[in-house]
Structure formats: structure tokens, C-alpha cells
PAPA-12664 format. One record per residue (C-alpha): residue number from 1; residue in one letter; y, z, x. Coordinates in Angstrom, 1 decimal. Layout:
# PAPA-12664
rec resi: NUM | resn: A | Y: Y | Z: Z | X: X
...
END
This chain:
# PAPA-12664
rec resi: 1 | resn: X | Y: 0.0 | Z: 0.0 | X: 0.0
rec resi: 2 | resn: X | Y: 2.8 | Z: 0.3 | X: 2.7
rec resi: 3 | resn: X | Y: 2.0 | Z: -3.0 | X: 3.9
rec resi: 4 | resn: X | Y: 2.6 | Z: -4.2 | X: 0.9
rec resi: 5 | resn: X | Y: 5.8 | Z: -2.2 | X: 0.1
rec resi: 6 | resn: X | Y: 6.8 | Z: -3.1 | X: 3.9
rec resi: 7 | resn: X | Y: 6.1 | Z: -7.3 | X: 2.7
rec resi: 8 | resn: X | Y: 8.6 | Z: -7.1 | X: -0.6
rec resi: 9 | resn: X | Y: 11.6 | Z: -5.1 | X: 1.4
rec resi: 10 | resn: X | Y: 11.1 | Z: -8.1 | X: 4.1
rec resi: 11 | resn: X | Y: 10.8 | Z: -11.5 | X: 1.6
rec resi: 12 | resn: X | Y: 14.4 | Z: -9.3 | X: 0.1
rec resi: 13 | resn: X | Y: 16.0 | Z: -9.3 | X: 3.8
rec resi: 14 | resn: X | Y: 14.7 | Z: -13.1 | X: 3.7
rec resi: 15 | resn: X | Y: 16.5 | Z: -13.8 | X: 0.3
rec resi: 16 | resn: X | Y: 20.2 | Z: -12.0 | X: 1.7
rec resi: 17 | resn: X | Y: 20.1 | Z: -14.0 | X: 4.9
rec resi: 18 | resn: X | Y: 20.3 | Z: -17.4 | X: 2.8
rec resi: 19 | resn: X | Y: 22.9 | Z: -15.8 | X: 0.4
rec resi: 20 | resn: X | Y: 26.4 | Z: -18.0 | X: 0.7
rec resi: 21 | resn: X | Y: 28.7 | Z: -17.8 | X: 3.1
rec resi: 22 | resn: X | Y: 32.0 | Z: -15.7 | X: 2.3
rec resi: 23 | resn: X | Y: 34.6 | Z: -17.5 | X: 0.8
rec resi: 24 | resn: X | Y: 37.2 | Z: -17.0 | X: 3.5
rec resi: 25 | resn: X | Y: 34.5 | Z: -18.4 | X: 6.5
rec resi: 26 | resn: X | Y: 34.0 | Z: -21.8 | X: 4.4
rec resi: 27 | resn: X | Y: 38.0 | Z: -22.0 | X: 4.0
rec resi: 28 | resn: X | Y: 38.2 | Z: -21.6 | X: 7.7
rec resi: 29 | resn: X | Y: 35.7 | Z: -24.1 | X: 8.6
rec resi: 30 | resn: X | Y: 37.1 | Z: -26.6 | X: 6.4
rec resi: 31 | resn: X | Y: 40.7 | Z: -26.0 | X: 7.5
rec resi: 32 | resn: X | Y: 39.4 | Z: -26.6 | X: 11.3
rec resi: 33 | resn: X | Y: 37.4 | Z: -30.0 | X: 10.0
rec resi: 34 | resn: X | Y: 40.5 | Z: -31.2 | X: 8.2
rec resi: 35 | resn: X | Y: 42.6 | Z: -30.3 | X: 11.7
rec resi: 36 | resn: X | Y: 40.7 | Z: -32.7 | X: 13.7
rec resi: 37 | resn: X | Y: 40.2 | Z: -34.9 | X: 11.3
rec resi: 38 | resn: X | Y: 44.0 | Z: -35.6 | X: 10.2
rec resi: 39 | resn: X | Y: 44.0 | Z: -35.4 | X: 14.7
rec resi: 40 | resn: X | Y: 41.3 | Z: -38.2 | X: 14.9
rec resi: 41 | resn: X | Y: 43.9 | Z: -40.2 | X: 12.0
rec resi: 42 | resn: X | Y: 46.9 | Z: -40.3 | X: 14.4
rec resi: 43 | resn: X | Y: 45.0 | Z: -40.9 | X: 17.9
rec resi: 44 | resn: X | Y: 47.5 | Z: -41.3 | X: 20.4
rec resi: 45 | resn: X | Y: 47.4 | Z: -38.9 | X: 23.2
rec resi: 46 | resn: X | Y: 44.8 | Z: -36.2 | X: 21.3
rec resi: 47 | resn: X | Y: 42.8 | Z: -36.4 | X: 24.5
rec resi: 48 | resn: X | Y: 40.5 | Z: -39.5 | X: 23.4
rec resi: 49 | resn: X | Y: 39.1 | Z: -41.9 | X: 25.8
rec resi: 50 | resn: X | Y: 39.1 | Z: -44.4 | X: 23.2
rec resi: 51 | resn: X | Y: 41.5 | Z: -43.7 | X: 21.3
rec resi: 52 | resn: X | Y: 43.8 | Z: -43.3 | X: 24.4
rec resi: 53 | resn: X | Y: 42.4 | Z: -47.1 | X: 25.6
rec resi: 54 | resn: X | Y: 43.0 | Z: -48.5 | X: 22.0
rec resi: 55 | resn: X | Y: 46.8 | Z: -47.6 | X: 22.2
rec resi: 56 | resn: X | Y: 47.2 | Z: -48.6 | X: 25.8
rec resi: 57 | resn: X | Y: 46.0 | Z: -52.0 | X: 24.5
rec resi: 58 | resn: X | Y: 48.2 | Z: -52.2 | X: 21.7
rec resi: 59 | resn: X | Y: 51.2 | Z: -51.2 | X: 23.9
rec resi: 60 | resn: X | Y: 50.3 | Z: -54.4 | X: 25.8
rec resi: 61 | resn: X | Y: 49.7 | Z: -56.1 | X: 22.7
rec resi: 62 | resn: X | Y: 53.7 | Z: -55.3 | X: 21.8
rec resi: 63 | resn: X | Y: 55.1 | Z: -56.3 | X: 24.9
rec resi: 64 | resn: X | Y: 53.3 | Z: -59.9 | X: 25.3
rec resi: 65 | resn: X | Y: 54.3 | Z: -60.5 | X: 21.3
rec resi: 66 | resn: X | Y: 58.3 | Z: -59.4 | X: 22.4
rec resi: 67 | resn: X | Y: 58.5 | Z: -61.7 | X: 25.3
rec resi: 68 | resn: X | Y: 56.7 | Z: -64.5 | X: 23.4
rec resi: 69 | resn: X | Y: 59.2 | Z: -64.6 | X: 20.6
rec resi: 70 | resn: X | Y: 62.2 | Z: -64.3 | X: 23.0
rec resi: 71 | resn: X | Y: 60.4 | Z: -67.1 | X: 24.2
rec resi: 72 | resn: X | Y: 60.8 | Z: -68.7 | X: 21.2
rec resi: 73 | resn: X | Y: 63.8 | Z: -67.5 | X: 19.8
rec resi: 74 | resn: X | Y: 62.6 | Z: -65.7 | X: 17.2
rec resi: 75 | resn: X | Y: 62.6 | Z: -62.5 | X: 15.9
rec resi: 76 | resn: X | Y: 60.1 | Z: -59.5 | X: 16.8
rec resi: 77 | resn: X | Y: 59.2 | Z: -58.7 | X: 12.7
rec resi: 78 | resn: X | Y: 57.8 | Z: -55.2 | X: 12.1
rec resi: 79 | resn: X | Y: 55.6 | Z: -57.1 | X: 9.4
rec resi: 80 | resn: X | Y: 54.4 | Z: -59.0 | X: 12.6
rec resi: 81 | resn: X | Y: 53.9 | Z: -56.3 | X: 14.7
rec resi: 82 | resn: X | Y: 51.5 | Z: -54.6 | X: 12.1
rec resi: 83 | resn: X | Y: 49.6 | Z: -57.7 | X: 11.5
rec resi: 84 | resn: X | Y: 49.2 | Z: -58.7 | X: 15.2
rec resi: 85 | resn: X | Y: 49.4 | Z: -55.6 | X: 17.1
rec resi: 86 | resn: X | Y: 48.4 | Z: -52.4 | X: 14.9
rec resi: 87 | resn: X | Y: 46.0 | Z: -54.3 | X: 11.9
rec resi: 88 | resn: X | Y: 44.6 | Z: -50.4 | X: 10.3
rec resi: 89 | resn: X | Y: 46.8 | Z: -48.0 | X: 12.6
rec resi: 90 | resn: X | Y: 49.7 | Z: -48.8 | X: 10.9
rec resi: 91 | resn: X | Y: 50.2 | Z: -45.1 | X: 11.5
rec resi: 92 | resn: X | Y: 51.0 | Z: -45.6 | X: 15.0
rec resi: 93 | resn: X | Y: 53.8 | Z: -47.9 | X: 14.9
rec resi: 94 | resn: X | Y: 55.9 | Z: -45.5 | X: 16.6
rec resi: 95 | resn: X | Y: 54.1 | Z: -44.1 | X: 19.4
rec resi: 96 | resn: X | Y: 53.1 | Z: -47.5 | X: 20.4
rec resi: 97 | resn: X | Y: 56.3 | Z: -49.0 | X: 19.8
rec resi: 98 | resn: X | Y: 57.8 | Z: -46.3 | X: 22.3
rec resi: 99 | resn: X | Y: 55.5 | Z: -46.8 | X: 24.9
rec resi: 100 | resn: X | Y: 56.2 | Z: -50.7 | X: 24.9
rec resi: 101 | resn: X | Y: 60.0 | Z: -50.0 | X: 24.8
rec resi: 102 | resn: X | Y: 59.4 | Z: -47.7 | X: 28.3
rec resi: 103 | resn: X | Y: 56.9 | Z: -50.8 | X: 29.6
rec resi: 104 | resn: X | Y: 59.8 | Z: -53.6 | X: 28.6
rec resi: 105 | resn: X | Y: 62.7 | Z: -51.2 | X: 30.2
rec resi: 106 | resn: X | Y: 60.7 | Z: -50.1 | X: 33.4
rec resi: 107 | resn: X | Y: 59.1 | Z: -53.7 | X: 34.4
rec resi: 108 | resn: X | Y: 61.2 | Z: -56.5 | X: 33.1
rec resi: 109 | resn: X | Y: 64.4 | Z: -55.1 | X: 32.6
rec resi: 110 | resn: X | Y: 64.7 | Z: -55.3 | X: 28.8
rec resi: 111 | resn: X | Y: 64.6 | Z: -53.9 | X: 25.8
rec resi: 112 | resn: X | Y: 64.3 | Z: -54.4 | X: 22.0
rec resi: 113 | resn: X | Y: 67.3 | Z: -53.8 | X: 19.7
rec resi: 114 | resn: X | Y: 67.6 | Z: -54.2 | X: 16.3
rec resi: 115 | resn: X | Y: 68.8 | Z: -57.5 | X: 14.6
rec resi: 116 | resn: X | Y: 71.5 | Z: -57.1 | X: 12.0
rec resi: 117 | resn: X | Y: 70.7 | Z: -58.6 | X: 8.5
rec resi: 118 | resn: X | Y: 72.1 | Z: -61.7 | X: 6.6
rec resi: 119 | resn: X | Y: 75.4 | Z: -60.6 | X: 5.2
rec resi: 120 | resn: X | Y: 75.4 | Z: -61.3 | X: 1.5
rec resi: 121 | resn: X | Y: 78.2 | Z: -63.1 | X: 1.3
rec resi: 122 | resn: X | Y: 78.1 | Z: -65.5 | X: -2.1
rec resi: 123 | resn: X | Y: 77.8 | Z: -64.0 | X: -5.8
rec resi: 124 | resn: X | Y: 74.1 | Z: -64.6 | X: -6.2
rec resi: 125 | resn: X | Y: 73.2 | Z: -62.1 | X: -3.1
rec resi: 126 | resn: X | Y: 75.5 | Z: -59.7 | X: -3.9
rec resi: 127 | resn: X | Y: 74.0 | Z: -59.3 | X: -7.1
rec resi: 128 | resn: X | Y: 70.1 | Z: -59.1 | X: -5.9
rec resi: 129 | resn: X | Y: 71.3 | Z: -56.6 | X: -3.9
rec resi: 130 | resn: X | Y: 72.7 | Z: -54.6 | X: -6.0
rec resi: 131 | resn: X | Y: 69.0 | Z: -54.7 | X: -7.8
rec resi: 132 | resn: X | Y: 67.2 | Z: -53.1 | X: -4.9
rec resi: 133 | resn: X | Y: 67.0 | Z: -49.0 | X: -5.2
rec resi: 134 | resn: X | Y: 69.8 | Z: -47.3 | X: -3.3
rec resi: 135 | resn: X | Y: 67.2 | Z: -44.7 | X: -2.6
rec resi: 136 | resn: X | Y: 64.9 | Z: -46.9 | X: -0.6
rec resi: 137 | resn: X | Y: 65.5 | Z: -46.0 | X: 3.6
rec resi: 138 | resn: X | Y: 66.7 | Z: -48.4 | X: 5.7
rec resi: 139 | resn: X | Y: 64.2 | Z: -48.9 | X: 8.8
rec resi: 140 | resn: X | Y: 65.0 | Z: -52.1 | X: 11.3
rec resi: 141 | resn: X | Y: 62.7 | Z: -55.1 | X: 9.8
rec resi: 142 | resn: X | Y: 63.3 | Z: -57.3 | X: 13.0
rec resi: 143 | resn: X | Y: 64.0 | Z: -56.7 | X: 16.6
rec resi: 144 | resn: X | Y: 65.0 | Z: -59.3 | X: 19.3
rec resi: 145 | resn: X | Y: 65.2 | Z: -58.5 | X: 23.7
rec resi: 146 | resn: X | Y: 68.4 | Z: -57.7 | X: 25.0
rec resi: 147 | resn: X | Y: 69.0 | Z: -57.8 | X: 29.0
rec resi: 148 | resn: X | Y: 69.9 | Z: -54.0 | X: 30.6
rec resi: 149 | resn: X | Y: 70.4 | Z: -55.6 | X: 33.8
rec resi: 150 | resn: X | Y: 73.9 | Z: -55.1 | X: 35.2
rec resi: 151 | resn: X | Y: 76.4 | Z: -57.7 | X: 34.5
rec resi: 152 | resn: X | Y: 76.8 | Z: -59.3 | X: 38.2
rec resi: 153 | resn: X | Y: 73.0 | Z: -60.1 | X: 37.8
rec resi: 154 | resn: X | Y: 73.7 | Z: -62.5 | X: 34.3
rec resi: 155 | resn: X | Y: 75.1 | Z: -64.8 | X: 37.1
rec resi: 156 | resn: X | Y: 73.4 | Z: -68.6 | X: 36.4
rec resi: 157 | resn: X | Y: 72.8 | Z: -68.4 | X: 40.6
rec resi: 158 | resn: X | Y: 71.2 | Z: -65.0 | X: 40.3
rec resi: 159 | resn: X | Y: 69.5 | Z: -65.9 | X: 36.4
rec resi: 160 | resn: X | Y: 69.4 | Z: -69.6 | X: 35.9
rec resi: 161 | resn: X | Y: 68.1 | Z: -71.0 | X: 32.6
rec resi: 162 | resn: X | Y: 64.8 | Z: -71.5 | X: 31.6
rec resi: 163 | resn: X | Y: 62.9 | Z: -74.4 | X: 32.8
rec resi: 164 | resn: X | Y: 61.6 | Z: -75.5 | X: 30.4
rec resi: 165 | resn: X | Y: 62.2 | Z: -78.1 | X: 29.1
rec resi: 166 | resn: X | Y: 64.6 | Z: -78.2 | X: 31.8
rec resi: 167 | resn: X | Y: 66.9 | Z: -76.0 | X: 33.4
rec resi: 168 | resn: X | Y: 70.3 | Z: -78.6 | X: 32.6
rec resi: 169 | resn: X | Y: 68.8 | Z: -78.8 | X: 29.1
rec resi: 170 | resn: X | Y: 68.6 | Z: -75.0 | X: 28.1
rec resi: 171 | resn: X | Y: 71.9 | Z: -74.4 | X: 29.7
rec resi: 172 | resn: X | Y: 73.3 | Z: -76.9 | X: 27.3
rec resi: 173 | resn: X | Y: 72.6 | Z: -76.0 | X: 24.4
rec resi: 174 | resn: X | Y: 73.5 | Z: -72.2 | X: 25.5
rec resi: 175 | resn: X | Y: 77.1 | Z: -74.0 | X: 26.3
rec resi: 176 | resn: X | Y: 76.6 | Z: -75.1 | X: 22.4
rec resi: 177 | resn: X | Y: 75.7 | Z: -72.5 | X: 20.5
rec resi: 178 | resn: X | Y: 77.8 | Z: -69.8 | X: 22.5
rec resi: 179 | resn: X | Y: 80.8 | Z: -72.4 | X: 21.9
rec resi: 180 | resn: X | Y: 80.2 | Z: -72.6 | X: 18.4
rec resi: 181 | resn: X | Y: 79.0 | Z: -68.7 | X: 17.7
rec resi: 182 | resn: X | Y: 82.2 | Z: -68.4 | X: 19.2
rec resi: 183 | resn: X | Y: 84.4 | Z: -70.5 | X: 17.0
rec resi: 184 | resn: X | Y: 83.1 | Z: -68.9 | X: 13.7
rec resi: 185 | resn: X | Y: 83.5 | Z: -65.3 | X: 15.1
rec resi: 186 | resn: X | Y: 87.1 | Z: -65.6 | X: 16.2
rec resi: 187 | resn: X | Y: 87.7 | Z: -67.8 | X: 12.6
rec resi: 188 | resn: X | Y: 87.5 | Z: -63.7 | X: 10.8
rec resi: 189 | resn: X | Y: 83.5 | Z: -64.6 | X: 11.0
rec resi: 190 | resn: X | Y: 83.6 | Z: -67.4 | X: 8.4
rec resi: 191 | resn: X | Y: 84.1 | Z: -70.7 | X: 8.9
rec resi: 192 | resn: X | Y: 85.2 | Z: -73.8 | X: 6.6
rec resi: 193 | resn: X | Y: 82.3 | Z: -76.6 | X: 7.2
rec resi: 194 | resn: X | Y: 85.2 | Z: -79.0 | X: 6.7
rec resi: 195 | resn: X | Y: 87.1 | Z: -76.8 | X: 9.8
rec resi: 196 | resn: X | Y: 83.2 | Z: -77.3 | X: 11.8
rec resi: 197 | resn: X | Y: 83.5 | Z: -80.8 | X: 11.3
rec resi: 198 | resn: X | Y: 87.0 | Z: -81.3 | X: 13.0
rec resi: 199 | resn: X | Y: 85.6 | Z: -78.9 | X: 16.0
rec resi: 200 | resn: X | Y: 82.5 | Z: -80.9 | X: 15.9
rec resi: 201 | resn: X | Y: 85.1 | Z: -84.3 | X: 15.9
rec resi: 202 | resn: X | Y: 86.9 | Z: -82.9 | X: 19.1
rec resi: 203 | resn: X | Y: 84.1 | Z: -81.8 | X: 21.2
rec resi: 204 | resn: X | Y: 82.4 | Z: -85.6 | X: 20.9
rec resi: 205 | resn: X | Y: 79.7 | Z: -83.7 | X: 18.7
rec resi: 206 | resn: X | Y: 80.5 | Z: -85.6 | X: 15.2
rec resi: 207 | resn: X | Y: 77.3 | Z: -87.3 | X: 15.2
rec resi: 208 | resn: X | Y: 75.1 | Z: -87.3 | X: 18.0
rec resi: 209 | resn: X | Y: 74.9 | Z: -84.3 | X: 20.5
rec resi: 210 | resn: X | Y: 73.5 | Z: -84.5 | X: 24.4
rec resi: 211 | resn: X | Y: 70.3 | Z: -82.5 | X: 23.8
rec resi: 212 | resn: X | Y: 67.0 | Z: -84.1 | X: 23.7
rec resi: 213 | resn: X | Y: 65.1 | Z: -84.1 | X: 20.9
rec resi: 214 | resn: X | Y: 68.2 | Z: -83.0 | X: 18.8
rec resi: 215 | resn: X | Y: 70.6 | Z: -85.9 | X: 19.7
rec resi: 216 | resn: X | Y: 71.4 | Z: -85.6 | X: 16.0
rec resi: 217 | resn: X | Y: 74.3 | Z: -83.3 | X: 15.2
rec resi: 218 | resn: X | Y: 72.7 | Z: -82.4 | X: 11.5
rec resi: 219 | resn: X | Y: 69.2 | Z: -81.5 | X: 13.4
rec resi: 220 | resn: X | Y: 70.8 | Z: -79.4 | X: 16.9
rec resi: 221 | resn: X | Y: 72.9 | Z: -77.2 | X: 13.3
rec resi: 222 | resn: X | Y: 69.3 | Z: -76.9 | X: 11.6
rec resi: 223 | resn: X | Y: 67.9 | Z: -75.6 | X: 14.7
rec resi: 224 | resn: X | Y: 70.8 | Z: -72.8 | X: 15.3
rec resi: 225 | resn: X | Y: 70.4 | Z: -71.9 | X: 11.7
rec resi: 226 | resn: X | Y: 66.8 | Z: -71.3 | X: 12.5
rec resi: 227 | resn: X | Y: 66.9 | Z: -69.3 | X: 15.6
rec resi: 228 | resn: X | Y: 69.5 | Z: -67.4 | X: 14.1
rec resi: 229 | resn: X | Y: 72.8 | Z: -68.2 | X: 15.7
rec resi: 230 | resn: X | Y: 74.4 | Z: -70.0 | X: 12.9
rec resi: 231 | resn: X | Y: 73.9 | Z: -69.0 | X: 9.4
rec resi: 232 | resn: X | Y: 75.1 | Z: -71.6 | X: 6.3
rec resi: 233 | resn: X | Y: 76.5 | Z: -70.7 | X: 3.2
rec resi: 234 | resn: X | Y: 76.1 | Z: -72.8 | X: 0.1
rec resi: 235 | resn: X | Y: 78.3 | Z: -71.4 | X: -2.9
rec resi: 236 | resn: X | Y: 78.5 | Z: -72.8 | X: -6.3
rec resi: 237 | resn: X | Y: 82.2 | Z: -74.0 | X: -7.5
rec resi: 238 | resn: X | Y: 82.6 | Z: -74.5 | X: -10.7
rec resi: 239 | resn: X | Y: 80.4 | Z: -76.3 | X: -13.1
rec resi: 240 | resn: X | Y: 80.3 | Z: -79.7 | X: -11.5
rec resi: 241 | resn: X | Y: 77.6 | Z: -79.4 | X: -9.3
rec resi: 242 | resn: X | Y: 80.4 | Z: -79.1 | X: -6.5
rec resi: 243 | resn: X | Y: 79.7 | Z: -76.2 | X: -3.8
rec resi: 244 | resn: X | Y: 82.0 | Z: -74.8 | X: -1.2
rec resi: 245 | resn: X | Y: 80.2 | Z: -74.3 | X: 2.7
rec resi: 246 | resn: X | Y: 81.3 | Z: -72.2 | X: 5.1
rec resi: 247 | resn: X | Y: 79.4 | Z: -71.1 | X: 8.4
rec resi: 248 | resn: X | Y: 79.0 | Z: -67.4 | X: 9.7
rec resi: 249 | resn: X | Y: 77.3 | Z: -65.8 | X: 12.7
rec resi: 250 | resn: X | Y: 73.9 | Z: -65.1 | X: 12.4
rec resi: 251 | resn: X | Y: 71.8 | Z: -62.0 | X: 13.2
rec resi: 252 | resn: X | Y: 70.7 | Z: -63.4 | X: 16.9
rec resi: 253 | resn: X | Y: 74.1 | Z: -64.6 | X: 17.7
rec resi: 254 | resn: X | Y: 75.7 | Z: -61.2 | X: 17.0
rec resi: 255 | resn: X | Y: 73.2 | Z: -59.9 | X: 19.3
rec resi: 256 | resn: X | Y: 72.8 | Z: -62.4 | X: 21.8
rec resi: 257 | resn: X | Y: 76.5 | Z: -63.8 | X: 22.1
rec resi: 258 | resn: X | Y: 78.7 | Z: -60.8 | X: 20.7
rec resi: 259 | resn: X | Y: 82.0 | Z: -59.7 | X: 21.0
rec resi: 260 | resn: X | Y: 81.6 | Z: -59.6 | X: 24.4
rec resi: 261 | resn: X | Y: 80.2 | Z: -63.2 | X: 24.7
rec resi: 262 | resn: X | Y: 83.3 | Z: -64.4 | X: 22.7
rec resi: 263 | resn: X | Y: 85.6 | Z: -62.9 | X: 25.1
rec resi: 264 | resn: X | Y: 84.2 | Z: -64.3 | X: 27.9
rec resi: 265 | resn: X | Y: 83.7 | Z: -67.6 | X: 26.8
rec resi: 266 | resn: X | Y: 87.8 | Z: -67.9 | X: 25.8
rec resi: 267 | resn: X | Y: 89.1 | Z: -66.1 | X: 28.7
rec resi: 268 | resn: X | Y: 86.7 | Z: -69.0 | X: 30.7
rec resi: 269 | resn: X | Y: 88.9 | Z: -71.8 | X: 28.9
rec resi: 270 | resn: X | Y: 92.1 | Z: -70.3 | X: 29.4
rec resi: 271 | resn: X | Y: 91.7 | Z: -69.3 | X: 33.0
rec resi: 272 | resn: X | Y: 92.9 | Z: -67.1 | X: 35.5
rec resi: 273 | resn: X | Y: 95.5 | Z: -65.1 | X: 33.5
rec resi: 274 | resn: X | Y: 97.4 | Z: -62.3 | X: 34.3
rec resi: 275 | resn: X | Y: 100.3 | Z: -59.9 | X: 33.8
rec resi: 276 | resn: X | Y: 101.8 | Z: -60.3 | X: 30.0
rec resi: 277 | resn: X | Y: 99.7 | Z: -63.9 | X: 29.4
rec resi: 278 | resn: X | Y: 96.5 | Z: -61.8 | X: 29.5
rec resi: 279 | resn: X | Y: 97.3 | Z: -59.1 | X: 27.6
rec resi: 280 | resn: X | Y: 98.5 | Z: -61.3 | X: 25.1
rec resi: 281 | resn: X | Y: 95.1 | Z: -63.5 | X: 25.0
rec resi: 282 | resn: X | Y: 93.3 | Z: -59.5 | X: 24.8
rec resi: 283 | resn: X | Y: 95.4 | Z: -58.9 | X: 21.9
rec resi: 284 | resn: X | Y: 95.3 | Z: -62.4 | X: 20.0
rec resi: 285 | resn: X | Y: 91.1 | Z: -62.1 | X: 20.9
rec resi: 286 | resn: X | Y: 91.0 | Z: -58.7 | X: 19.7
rec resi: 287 | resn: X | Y: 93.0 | Z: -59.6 | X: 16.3
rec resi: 288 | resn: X | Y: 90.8 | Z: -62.8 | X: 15.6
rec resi: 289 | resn: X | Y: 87.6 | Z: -60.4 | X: 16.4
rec resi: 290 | resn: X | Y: 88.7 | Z: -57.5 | X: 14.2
rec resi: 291 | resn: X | Y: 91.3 | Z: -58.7 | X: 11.5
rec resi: 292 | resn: X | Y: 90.2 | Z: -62.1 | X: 10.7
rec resi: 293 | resn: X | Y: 93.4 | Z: -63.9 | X: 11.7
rec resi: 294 | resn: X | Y: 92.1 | Z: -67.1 | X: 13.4
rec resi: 295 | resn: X | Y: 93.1 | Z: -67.9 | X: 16.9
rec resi: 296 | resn: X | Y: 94.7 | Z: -71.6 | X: 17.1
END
């Protein structure tokens, strides 16, 4: 008989060891699951071989797609970069995109900035955006490379064009579209396309332009307007099928040419200056630049 009492106290022991955990251990547990887990989600720099390889690759991934749409001329789209570069870690855009920003600053001198939008400038924009939720936040859609090397290095002796096509053939259509970025900025950033044509008229541009492949005047516009420089505007006026066009400065030539591209450019055609002459061209620049009033 005490075996047997000594058999039903043990199968009891037997039956409280595989009682539940307490609550609080389970809560614990799950906590610390749901730690590395949300940890595994993100996977830059948690200590990961592959995870840490994966984002190295992507960071390379970002740089190659930056410098082949500079290439280009076009812009670095965050929809792009997703697609291309992060595909499911979408969650790492930042991470990644800061460690390409350090590779672009730290090997090729460069950096990506952010590209202004399209004004909306005729009725019909204004109105569509006026539609879109004031609430939404603003992040940067597309980027383009910007230089940070000093400004003696920008020297054409130091920095010559691309060669390709050829070197005389990239630097004249930079001449072009810096000349004619240039005319719509200091024309209050809007320019008459009757006012382009008698610019286009002086410079020996009317029809037929020195650039190969774009010897038309109509297709060497298109191509600005695609790369961003240029930017036309096609505005209904009145109910006769008439429109008025104007030209403005497009996202890449607010980046690329600027204010201080403008400056240079006129104080190039004017010369060696000095004394009161110069700080009247600074302030008739300056007053085109800023007020609108156009420089003639």
C-alpha cells in the first residue's frame, strides 16, 4: 500500500509540471519574440551578416542608379529607387539612401539634392492642386547630382565636358540651354514664346540649331523640356481655341544653372567691369532675379 500511495502523489507531481506557464512568463517571451522580430523587419546594422551584405548591396545599387541618370539627365525618382534598388525593403529607404549620400560625397565628389516641382502656373493646375489633401507631408519625389567640388575645379581645363558624343558637342548645348535658362530666369522667370522667338531670331537659332541630331530648333526645345531645363506653358484664352505660351525654368535648370549660373553667364557677356558699372550690373541682375523686372 505505500507503493501505491507513493505512485498517485508522483503521477500528481507529473500533472503540475505540465500545468501552463504564468501569464507574465508567456508575456515576456512574446515581448522578446516580437523585439527581434520587428529588429529582423528593419535589418540595417542589427548585427546581421546578411542583412548587413543586403544593404551594402543596395547602397551600391543607389549610387550606380544616381550617376546613370546624371548620365542621362534625368531625375533620381524615389518611385525608381524602390523599384530598382529596395523591391520589399521599402523600409530602408533611408538608411540606404544615407549611406549612398556618404559613398557619392566621399568618392566622386557629389551629392544628391532635391529637385523643385513644376510650378502650377495656369488655371487648370492651380485647381488640381487645390484638390490634393493639405494634410498629406511633403517628402522629395525626385533628386538630381550636384558638384561639391570647389569652384576653381568647375574650370572646362580642370572638368571638360563629356565625351560623349563629343566633348565640342556637350559643351554646346550646355552654351544653349545655360543661355536660354538664363534668359527666362532674368525675364521675372516667365517668358513670352513670341519674346523666345526674337532671342531664338538673334542668336541664328530660328530654325535650325548646330547640334547633331537636334539641328531642328523645335526638337533641341523638346529635348530641354524633357531633361528638365525648359518647361512650356500652354494656357487657354478665350473660347476660340486660341492659347497664350510662355516658357519657365524647369526643376533641373533651377538646380543645375541657378541664380548663380545666371550671374555668371551675364557678367561673361558684359565683361570685365568694375567700380560703379559693376555694381550697377549686381543690382539690375539682382532686380531681374528677385523682382521680375526684365533686364534689356
Amino acid at each position: 500500500m505505500p507503493s501505491l500511495a507513493r505512485k498517485r502523489r508522483a503521477e500528481r507531481e507529473d500533472e503540475d509540471d505540465g500545468s501552463p506557464e504564468p501569464a507574465t512568463q508567456g508575456r515576456r517571451r512574446t515581448t522578446q519574440n516580437d523585439y527581434h522580430s520587428d529588429e529582423d523587419d528593419t535589418g540595417y546594422g542589427n548585427g546581421n551578416g546578411d542583412n548587413d551584405s543586403n544593404a551594402e548591396q543596395m547602397v551600391k545599387k543607389l549610387v550606380r542608379l544616381a550617376l546613370a541618370c546624371e548620365y542621362s539627365r534625368q531625375p533620381i525618382r524615389r518611385q525608381t529607387i524602390r523599384e530598382k534598388v529596395l523591391g520589399s525593403a521599402g523600409r530602408q529607404f533611408k538608411p540606404v539612401f544615407e549611406q549612398a549620400q556618404l559613398q557619392l560625397r566621399s568618392v566622386f565628389g557629389m551629392e544628391m539634392v532635391e529637385l523643385p516641382e513644376k510650378e502650377k502656373v495656369t488655371l487648370a493646375q492651380k485647381r488640381a492642386a487645390k484638390t490634393q489633401s493639405q494634410s498629406q507631408s511633403k517628402t522629395a519625389q525626385s533628386y538630381t547630382l550636384v558638384s561639391l567640388l570647389p569652384a576653381p575645379f568647375h574650370d572646362p581645363a580642370i572638368l571638360p565636358p563629356p565625351s560623349i558624343p563629343t566633348q565640342a558637342t556637350e559643351a554646346q548645348y550646355t552654351s544653349l540651354y545655360t543661355l536660354l535658362v538664363s534668359l527666362v530666369a532674368l525675364s521675372g522667370d516667365e517668358l513670352a514664346d513670341t519674346k523666345m522667338e526674337r532671342y531664338l531670331r538673334r542668336l541664328g537659332l530660328e530654325d535650325h540649331t548646330p547640334i547633331p541630331g537636334y539641328t531642328k530648333t523645335e526638337l533641341l526645345l523638346k529635348r530641354m523640356e524633357k531633361e528638365g531645363y525648359l518647361v512650356k506653358v500652354r494656357e487657354s484664352a478665350g473660347g476660340q481655341g486660341e492659347e497664350d505660351v510662355s516658357w519657365m525654368v524647369g526643376p533641373r535648370g533651377k538646380v543645375e544653372v541657378g541664380e548663380q549660373g545666371v550671374r555668371g553667364l551675364v557678367k561673361a557677356v558684359y565683361g570685365h567691369v568694375d567700380g560703379h558699372a559693376e555694381a550697377e550690373l549686381e543690382r539690375r541682375v539682382a532686380r531681374s532675379l528677385g523682382l521680375g523686372e526684365a533686364v534689356v
